[in-house]
C-alpha positions as CSV (number, residue, x, y, z in Angstrom):
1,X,8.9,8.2,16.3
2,X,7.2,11.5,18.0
3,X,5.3,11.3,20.7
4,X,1.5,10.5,20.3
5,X,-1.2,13.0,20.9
6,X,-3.7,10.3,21.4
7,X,-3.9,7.5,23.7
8,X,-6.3,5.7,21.0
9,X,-7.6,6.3,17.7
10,X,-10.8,4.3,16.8
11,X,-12.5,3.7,13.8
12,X,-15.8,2.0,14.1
13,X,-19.6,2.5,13.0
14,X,-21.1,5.6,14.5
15,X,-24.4,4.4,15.6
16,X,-27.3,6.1,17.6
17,X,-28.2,3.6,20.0
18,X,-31.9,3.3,21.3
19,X,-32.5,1.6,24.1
20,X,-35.9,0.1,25.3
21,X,-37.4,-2.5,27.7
22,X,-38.8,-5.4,26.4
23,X,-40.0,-8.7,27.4
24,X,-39.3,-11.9,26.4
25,X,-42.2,-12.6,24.3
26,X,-41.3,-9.9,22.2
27,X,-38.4,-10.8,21.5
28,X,-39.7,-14.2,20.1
29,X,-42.6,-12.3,18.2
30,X,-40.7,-10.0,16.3
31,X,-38.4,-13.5,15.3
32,X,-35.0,-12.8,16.6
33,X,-32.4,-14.5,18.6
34,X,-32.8,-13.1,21.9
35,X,-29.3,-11.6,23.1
36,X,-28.1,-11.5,19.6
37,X,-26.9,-8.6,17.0
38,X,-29.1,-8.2,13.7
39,X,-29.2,-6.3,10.3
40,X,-31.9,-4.4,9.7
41,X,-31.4,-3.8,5.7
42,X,-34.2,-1.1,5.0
43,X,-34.6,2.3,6.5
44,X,-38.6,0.5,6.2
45,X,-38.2,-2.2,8.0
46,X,-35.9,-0.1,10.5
47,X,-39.4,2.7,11.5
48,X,-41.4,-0.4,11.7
49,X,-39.9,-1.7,14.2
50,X,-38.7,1.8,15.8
51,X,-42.5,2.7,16.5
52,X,-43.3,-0.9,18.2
53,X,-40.2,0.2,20.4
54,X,-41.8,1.5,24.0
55,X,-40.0,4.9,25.7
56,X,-36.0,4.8,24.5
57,X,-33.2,6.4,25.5
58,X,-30.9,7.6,22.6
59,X,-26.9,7.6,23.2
60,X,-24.3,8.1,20.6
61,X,-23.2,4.1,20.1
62,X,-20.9,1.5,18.2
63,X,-18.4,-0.6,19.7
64,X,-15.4,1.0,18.4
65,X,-17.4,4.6,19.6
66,X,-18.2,3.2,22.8
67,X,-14.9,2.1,23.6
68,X,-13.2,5.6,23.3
69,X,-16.0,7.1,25.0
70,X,-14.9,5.1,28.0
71,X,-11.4,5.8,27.9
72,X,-11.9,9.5,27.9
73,X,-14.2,9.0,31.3
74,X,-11.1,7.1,32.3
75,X,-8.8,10.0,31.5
76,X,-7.5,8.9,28.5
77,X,-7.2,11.1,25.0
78,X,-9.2,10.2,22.6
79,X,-10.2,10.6,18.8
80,X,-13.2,8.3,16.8
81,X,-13.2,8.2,13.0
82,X,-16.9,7.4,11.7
83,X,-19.4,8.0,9.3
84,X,-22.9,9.9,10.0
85,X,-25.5,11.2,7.1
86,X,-26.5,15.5,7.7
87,X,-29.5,14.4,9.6
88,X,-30.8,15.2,13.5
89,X,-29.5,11.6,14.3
90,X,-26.2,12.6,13.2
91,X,-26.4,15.5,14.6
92,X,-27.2,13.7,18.3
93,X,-24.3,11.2,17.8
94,X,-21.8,14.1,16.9
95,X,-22.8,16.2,20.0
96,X,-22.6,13.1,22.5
97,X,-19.7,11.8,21.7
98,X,-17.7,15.2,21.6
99,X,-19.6,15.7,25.0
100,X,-18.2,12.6,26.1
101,X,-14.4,13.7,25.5
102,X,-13.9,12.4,22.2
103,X,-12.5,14.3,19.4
104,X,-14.7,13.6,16.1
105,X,-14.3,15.8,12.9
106,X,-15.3,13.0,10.1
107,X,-17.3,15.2,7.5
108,X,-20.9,14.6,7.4
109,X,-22.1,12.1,4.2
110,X,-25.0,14.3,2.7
111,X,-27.9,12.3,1.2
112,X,-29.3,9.0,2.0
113,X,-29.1,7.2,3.8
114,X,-29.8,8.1,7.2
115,X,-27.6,7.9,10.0
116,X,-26.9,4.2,11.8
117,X,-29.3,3.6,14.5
118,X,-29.4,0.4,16.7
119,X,-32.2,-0.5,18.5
120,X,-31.8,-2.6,21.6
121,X,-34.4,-4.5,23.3
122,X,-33.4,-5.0,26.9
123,X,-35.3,-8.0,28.4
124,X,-35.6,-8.4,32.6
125,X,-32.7,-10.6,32.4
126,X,-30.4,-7.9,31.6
127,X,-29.8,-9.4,27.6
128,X,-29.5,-7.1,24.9
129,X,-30.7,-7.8,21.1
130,X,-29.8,-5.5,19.1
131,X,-31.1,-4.7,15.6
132,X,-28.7,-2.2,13.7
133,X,-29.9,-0.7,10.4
134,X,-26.0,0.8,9.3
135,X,-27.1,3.2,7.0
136,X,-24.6,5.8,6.3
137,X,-22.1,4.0,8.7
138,X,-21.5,1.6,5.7
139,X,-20.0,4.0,3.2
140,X,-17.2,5.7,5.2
141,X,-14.5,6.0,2.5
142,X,-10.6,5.6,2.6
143,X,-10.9,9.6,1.7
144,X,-12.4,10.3,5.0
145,X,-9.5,9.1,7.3
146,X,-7.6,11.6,8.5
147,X,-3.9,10.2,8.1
148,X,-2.1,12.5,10.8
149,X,-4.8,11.8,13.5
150,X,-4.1,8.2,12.7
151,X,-0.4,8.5,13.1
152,X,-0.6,10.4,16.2
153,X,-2.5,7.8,17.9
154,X,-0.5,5.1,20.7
155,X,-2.9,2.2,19.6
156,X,-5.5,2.2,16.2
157,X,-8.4,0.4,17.9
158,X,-10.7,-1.2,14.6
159,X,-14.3,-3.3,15.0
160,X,-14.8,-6.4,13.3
161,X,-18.4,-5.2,12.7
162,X,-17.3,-2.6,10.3
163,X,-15.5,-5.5,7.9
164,X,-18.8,-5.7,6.4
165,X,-19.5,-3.2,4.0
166,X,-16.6,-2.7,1.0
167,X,-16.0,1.0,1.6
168,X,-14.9,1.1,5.6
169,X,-13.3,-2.3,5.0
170,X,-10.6,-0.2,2.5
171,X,-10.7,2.7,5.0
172,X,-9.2,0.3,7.9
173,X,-7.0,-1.2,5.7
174,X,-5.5,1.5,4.9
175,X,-5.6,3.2,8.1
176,X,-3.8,-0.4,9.8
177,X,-1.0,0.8,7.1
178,X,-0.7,4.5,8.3
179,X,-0.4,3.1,12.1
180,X,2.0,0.6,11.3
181,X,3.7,2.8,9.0
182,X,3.9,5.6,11.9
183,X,5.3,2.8,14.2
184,X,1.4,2.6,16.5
185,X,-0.1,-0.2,17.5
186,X,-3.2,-2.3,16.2
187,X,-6.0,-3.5,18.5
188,X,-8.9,-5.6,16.9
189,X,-11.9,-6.3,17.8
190,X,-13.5,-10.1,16.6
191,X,-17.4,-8.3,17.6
192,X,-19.7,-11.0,17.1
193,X,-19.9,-14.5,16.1
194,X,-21.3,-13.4,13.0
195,X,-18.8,-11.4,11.4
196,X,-16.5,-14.5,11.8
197,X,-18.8,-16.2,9.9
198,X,-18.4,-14.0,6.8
199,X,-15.1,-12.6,7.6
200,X,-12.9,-15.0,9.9
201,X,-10.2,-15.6,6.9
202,X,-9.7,-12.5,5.9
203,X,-9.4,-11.6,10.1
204,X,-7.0,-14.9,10.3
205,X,-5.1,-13.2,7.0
206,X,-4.6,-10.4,9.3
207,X,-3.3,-12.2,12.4
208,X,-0.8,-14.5,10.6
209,X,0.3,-11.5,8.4
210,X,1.5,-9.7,11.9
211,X,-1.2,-6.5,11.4
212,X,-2.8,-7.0,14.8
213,X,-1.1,-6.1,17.9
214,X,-3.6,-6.6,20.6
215,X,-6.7,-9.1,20.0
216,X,-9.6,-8.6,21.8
217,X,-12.6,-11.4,21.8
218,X,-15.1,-12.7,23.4
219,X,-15.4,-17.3,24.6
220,X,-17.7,-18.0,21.5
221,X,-15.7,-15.5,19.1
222,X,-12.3,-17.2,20.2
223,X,-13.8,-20.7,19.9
224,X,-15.5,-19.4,15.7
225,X,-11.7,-17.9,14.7
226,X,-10.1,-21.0,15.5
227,X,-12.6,-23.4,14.8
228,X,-12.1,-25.5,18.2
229,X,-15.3,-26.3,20.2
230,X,-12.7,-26.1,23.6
231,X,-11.5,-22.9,24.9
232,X,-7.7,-23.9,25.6
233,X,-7.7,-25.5,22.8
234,X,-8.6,-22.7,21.0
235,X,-6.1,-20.3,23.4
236,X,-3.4,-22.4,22.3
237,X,-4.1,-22.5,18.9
238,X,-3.7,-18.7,18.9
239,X,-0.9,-18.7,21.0
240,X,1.9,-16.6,19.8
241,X,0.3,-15.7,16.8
242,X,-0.8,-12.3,18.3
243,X,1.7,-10.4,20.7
244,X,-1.7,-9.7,23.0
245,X,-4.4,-11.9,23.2
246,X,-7.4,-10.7,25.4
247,X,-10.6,-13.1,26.0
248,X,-13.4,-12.3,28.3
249,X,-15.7,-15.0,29.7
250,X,-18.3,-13.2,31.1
251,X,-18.7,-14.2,34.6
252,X,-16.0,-16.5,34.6
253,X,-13.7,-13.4,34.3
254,X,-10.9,-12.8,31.4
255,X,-7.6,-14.0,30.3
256,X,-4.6,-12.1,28.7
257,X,-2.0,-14.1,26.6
258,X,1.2,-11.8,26.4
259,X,4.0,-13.6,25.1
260,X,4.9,-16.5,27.2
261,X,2.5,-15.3,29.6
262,X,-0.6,-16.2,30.7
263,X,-2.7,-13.7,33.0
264,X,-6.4,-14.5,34.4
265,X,-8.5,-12.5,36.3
266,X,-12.0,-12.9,38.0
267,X,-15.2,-11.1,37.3
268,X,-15.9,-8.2,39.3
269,X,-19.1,-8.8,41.9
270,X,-21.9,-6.9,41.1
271,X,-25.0,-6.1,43.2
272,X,-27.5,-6.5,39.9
273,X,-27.3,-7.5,36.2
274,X,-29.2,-5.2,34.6
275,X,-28.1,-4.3,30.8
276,X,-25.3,-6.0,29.0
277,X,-24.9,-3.2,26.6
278,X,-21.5,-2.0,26.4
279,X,-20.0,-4.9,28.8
280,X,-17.3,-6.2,25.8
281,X,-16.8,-2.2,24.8
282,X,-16.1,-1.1,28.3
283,X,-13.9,-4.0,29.1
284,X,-11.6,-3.0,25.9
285,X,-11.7,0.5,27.2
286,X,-10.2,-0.3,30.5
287,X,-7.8,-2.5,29.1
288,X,-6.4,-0.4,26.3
289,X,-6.5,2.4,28.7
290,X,-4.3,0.2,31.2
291,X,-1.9,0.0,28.4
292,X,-1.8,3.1,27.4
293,X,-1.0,4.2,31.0
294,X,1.9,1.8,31.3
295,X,-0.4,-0.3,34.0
296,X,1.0,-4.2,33.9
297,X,-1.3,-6.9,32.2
298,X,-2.9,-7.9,35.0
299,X,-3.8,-4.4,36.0
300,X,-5.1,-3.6,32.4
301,X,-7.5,-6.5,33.0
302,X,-8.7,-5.7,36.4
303,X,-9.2,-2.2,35.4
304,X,-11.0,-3.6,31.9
305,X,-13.5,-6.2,34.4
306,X,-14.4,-3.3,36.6
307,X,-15.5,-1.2,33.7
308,X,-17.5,-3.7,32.4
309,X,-18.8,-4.8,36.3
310,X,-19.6,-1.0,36.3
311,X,-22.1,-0.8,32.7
312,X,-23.5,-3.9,33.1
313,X,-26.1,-2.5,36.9
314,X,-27.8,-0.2,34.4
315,X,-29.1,0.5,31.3
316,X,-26.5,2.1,28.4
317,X,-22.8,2.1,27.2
318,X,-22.1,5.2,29.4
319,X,-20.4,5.2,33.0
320,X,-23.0,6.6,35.7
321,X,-20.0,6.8,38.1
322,X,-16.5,8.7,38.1
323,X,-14.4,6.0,36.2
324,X,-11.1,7.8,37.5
325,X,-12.2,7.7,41.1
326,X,-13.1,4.0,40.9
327,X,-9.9,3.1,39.3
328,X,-8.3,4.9,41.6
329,X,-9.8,3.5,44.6
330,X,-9.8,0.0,43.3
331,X,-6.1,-0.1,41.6
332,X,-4.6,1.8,44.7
């Protein structure tokens, strides 16, 4: 096995995010679960919505795309695997994210539709609810994967929230084949409640069939794929069925399940919640960055809970400090 020229390879919807503040009332007028994720199944109903949006920020976005983002400011090398439509969105996600220190050279997908945009509603509380219309994210085909970038990657980092649509869901499939066959490592994420919902047997097929590595997922997520409404019951349940089990718990920190071992640590204090966006993306980052470093478990986690401390006192996915130097001075 040759050495890997990436630390992570990620494939993931490539999604322009929009960010705007909102209050709560809005969120109940325009009918949505407030902190929740949303399809938006129109391009229509998607510049509806956009124009009752007040000032936004745009940011290249997606879990998966987020993630890698944040292990390049860590250091880290890093290549994202994605589809965008030959529009000025695409355009803005292709520039950011290369700007950010990710390698991305998936072709363009001419036509409609447009590229994926999420737009996030960011109420005082600090809660996101996102509404994502995928667009051209959805059709990123099995063709498009680059099978030598995938090979040359330590760990093939995959979202549960591209499982949706048919196409991507062949291109992962495929690409969890390449890694394995290339002797990598697979990192999942579960994403969102949701996606269990339609998808937890086919993610179960994958974690009894030995395809996932490193497991990353959230209290509620843990408690949907094993159908247990008790968090060590539902720890236990998974127990040994995945060589790496993460689960954060927001401010009740995060655990690690690593073999026979069992690591917990605390939330990082912060001086201000202001935007969740990114917290779960930013964690993985930290963690898969940890790993990739040869930092122990516990490290990988502390390192994953200060990235996620560090995203969630303003608004965006993206670091507003030096992520080395804070590692660096808090990992010492």
């Amino acid at each position: 096995m040759t050495s890997p020229t990436y630390d992570v390879v990620a494939i993931g919807n490539a999604i322009v995010d929009i960010l705007a503040q909102a209050e709560d009332s809005f969120i109940e007028e325009i009918g949505v679960a407030k902190g929740s994720m949303q399809l938006i199944f129109s391009p229509e109903d998607a510049d509806a919505l956009y124009a009752r949006m007040g000032p936004g920020r745009e940011i290249s976005g997606g879990s998966a795309a987020n993630t890698v983002a944040g292990i390049a400011a860590l250091g880290g090398r890093t290549a994202f695997i994605g589809q965008v439509a030959d529009d000025q969105l695409g355009q803005v996600f292709a520039h950011d994210i290369r700007a950010a220190g990710v390698d991305f050279d998936t072709a363009v997908r001419p036509g409609q539709p447009s590229t994926a945009r999420c737009l996030i509603f960011v109420t005082p509380d600090g809660q996101r609810t996102m509404n994502t219309f995928l667009g051209a994210s959805q059709f990123l085909p099995a063709a498009a994967l680059d099978e030598e970038l995938i090979a040359n990657g330590a760990i093939l980092y995959l979202e549960g929230y591209l499982w949706d649509p048919e196409e991507p869901r062949a291109a992962m499939r495929k690409a969890i084949e390449i890694a394995r066959a290339a002797g990598r490592k697979v990192a999942f994420t579960l994403s969102d409640v949701f996606c269990i919902s339609r998808h937890g047997d086919d993610f179960r097929k994958l974690i009894e069939g030995g395809m996932i590595d490193i497991l990353f997922a959230n209290e509620n997520e843990l408690l949907a794929l094993c159908e247990r409404e008790e968090f060590e019951a539902a720890v236990q349940h998974l127990h040994g069925k995945v060589p790496v089990l993460v689960v954060t718990r927001s401010e009740k920190g995060a655990i690690a399940l690593v073999g026979g071992e069992r690591v917990e640590v605390p939330a990082e204090p912060i001086a201000r919640l202001v935007d969740t966006t990114g917290a779960g993306d930013m964690f993985a980052a930290g963690f898969l960055h940890g790993q990739a470093q040869g930092r122990s478990v516990r490290d990988s986690l502390r390192l994953g809970a200060l990235c996620a401390a560090e995203i969630i006192q303003h608004y965006g996915a993206r670091a507003e400090v030096d992520l080395k130097e804070l590692a660096a001075e808090k990992l010492a």
